[in-house]
Structures are given as C-alpha cells and as structure tokens.
C-alpha positions in Angstrom: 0.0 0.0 0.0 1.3 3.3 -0.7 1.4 6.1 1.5 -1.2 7.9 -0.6 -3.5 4.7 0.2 -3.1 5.0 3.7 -3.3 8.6 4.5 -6.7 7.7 1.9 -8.0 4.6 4.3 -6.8 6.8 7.7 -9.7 9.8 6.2 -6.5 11.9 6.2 -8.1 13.7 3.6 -8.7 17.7 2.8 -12.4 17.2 3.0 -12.6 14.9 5.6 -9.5 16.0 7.9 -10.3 16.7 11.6 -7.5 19.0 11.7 -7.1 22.5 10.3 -3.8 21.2 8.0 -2.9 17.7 6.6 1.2 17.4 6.7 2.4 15.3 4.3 4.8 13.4 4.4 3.5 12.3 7.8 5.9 11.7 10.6 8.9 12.4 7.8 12.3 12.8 10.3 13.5 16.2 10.3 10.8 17.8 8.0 9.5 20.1 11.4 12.6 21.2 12.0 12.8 22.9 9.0 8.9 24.6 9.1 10.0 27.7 10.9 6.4 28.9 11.2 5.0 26.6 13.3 5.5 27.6 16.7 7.8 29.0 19.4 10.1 26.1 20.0 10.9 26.1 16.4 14.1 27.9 14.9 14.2 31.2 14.8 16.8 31.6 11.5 14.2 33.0 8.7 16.6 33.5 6.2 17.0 30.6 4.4 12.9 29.0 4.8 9.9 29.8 2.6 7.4 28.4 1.3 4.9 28.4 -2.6 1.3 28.9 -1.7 -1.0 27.5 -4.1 -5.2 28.4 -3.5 -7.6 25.4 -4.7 -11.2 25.6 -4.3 -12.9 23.6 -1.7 -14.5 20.3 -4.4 -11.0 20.1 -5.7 -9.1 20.1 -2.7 -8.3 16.1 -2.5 -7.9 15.8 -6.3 -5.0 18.2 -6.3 -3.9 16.8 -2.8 -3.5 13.1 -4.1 -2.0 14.5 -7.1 0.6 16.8 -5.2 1.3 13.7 -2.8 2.2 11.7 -5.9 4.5 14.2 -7.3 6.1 15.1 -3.9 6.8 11.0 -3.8 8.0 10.9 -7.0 10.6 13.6 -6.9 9.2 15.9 -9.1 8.8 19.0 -7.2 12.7 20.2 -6.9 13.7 21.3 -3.3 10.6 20.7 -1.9 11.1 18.9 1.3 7.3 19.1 2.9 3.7 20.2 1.9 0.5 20.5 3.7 -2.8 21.5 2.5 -5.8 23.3 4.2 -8.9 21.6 5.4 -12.5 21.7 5.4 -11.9 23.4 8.7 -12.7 27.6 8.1 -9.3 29.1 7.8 -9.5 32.9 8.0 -6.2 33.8 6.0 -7.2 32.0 2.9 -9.8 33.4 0.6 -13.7 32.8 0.7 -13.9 29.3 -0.3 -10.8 28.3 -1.0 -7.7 26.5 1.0 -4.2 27.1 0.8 -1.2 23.8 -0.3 2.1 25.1 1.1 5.4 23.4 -0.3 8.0 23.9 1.6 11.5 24.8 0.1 14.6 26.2 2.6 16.8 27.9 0.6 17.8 31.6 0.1 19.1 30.8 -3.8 17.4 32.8 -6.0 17.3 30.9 -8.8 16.3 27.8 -6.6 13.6 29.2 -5.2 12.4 29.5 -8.5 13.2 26.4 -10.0 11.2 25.3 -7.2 8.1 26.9 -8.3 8.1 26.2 -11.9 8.1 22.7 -10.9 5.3 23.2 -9.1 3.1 24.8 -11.0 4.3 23.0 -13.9 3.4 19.8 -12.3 0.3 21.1 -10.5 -1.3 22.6 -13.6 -1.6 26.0 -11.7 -2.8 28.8 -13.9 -3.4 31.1 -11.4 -0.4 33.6 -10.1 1.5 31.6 -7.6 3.2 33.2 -4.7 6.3 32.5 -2.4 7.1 33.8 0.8 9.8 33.4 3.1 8.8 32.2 7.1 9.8 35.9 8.2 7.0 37.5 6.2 4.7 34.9 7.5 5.7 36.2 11.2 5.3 39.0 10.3 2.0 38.9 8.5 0.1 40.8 11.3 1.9 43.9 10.4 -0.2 46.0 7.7 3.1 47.6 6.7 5.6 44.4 6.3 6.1 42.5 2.4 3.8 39.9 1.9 5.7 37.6 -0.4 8.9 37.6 -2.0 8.3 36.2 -5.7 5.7 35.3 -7.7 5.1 33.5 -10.9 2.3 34.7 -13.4 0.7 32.1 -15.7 2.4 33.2 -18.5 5.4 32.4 -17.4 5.6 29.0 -16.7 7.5 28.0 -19.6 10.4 31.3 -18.8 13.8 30.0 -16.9 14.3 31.4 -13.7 17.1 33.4 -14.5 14.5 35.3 -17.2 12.3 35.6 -14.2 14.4 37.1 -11.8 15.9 39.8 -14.1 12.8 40.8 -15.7 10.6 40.7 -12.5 13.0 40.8 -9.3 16.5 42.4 -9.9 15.9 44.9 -7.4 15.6 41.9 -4.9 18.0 39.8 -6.2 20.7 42.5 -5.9 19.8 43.3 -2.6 20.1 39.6 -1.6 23.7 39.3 -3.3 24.6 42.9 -1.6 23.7 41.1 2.0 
C-alpha cells in the first residue's frame, strides 16, 4: 500500500481532515525542523525558509492533494522537502472558499527558489499567479506595513527560466540579496 492509500484509508483527507492542516509526508524525520512557522520552540533563522502557496477551491481540494502527494513521492517537485494543504476546517487567512497547499523549500538561492516553483506549478497545472514567501514574512503577516511575499510566478510564465524571471521581475531583490 502506498502512502497515498493510507493517508486515503486513515480519512487523512482535505475534505474529511479533523484538523485544520494535513502534513504530508507524515511523521517524515526532520521535515518540522525545518517549518520555521509553526511555533515558538521552532528555529528562529528565517533566512533561508519559505514556502509556494497554491489556493484550490474547496470540491478540488483532495484531487489536487492526491495529485501533489504523488509528485512530492515521485521527486518531481525540486527542493521541496514538505507540503501541507488546508482543510474543510474555516481558515480565516485564505480566501472565501478556498484552501491554501504550502510546499516547503529552505533555501535563500534565488534561482532555486524559482526552479522550485516552476516545478510546481508546472506539475500542479496551476494557472493562477502563484506566490512565495519566506517564514519571516509569515511572522510578520500581522503587520499592515511588512512584504507579503517575495516572488511570484504569473501564468504566462511558466515556460520562462528562472534566470528570465528574476531579471525581468525581481532584480531589485535579487541585488539586494547578493549585496547582503
């Protein structure tokens, strides 16, 4: 049995979850240590964690969820180490109706962090503007004045490198990052 089948037989499903986010991959050594966001006790070193957020209407949330877990088992997202996905459960941060999938990638590259994403929404079939933000903007997400993501990649772009990306979209940032 796979570990799709058994998260599947367990009801560790999006629409059937009992908790507000499904983990996946389940009990994986090492892959909290690396989610910075999830509580005091974790690290507190922000610059080299973020995470792609992906918005999926409720009816397809465990379509895309089985599909994601599949991919994430097969290797095809690069650098992502850990996803979850929102549940039935009302979150107040994602928009009416719809629930967040976060893939986790810790780096601070650039060029990475892209690669990462293509991947993603390559893979995903995402054809909505996909967003990535680094664990300090999530901390600071209650401040009305703080960034609230880092990159982005727009539909059109899903077939661009990341280096096209980057210059045409973010060389402000990336210059800033290589200046630090």
């Amino acid at each position: 049995m796979t570990r799709w089948e058994t998260y599947q037989s367990a009801g560790m499903l999006p629409s059937t979850g009992q908790d507000y986010w499904l983990e996946y991959p389940w009990g994986e050594i090492g892959a909290l240590a690396s989610m910075q966001d999830l509580g005091e006790d974790a690290c507190t070193d922000y610059r080299h964690s973020g995470k792609w957020l992906l918005y999926f209407p409720m009816e397809q949330l465990d379509a895309k969820w089985k599909a994601a877990c599949e991919h994430f088992e097969a290797g095809n997202f690069l650098h992502v180490h850990h996803m979850r996905i929102g549940t039935w459960r009302e979150n107040p941060n994602a928009p009416p109706g719809k629930r967040c999938m976060v893939l986790f990638v810790d780096s601070s590259d650039p060029v990475t962090i892209m690669k990462a994403g293509l991947s993603i929404v390559k893979r995903m079939k995402y054809m909505a503007c996909c967003f990535y933000k680094t664990n300090e903007q999530s901390k600071l997400s209650q401040d009305p004045s703080a960034k609230k993501f880092l990159y982005y990649i727009r539909p059109e772009c899903h077939n661009a490198q990341p280096e096209w990306i980057l210059q045409r979209f973010f060389s402000k940032i990336v210059r800033e990052q290589e200046a630090n």
